[in-house]
C-alpha positions in Angstrom: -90.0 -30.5 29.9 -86.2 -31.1 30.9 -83.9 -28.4 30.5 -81.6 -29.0 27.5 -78.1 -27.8 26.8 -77.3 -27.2 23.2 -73.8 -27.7 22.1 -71.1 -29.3 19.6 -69.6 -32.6 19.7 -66.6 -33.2 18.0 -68.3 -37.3 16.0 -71.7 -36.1 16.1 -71.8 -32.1 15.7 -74.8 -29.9 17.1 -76.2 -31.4 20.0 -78.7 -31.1 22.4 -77.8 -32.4 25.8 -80.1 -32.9 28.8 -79.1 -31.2 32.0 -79.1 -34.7 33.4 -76.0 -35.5 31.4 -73.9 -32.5 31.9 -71.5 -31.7 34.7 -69.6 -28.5 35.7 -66.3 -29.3 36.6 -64.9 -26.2 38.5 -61.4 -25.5 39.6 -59.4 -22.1 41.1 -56.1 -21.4 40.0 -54.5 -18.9 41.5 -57.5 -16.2 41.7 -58.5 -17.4 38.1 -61.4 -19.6 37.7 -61.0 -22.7 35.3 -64.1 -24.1 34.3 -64.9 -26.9 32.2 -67.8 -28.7 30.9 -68.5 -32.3 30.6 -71.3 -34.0 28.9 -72.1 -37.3 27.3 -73.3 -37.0 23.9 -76.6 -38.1 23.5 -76.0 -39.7 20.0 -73.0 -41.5 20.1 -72.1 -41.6 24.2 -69.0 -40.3 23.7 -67.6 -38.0 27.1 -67.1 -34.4 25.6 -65.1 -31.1 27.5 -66.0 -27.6 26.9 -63.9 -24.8 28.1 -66.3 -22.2 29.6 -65.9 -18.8 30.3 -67.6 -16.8 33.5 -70.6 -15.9 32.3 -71.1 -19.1 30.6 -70.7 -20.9 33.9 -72.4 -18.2 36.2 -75.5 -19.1 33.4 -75.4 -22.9 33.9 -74.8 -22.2 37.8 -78.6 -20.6 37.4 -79.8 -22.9 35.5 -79.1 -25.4 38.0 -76.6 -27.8 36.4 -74.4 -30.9 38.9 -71.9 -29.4 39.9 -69.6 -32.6 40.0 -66.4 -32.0 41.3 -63.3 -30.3 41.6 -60.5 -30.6 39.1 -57.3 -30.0 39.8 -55.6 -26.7 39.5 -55.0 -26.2 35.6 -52.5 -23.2 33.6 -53.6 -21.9 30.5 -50.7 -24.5 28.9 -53.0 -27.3 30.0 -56.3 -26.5 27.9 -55.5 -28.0 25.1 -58.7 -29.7 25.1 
């Protein structure tokens, strides 16, 4: 069985989203780590962002989740997402 992320999208609500469509997107800003993730809902496609936390991201780092790229460098103003 795949491994399965369960989360929120903001059309469809609780969701549970295969590994294979979630990315870590992982950036340093100034000593602080910003890390986001991004997943396609698997009910209505739509590209979602979650702001994660450490232990949240040290979790899905275990799990083995893509890594997918580098963002840039983002403040605290920018997470407005």
């Amino acid at each position: 069985m795949a491994a399965r992320l369960r989360t929120t999208c903001s059309l469809c609500g609780d969701v549970e989203v295969p590994f294979s469509a979630a990315r870590l997107l992982v950036s340093v800003d100034t000593g602080e780590m910003s890390n986001l993730l991004e997943f396609d809902c698997p009910g209505c496609g739509h590209t979602e962002h979650r702001w994660l936390d450490e232990f949240s991201t040290r979790l899905l780092l275990t799990a083995g989740i893509d890594v997918a790229a580098a963002m840039p460098a983002l403040g605290r103003h920018d997470r407005s997402r």
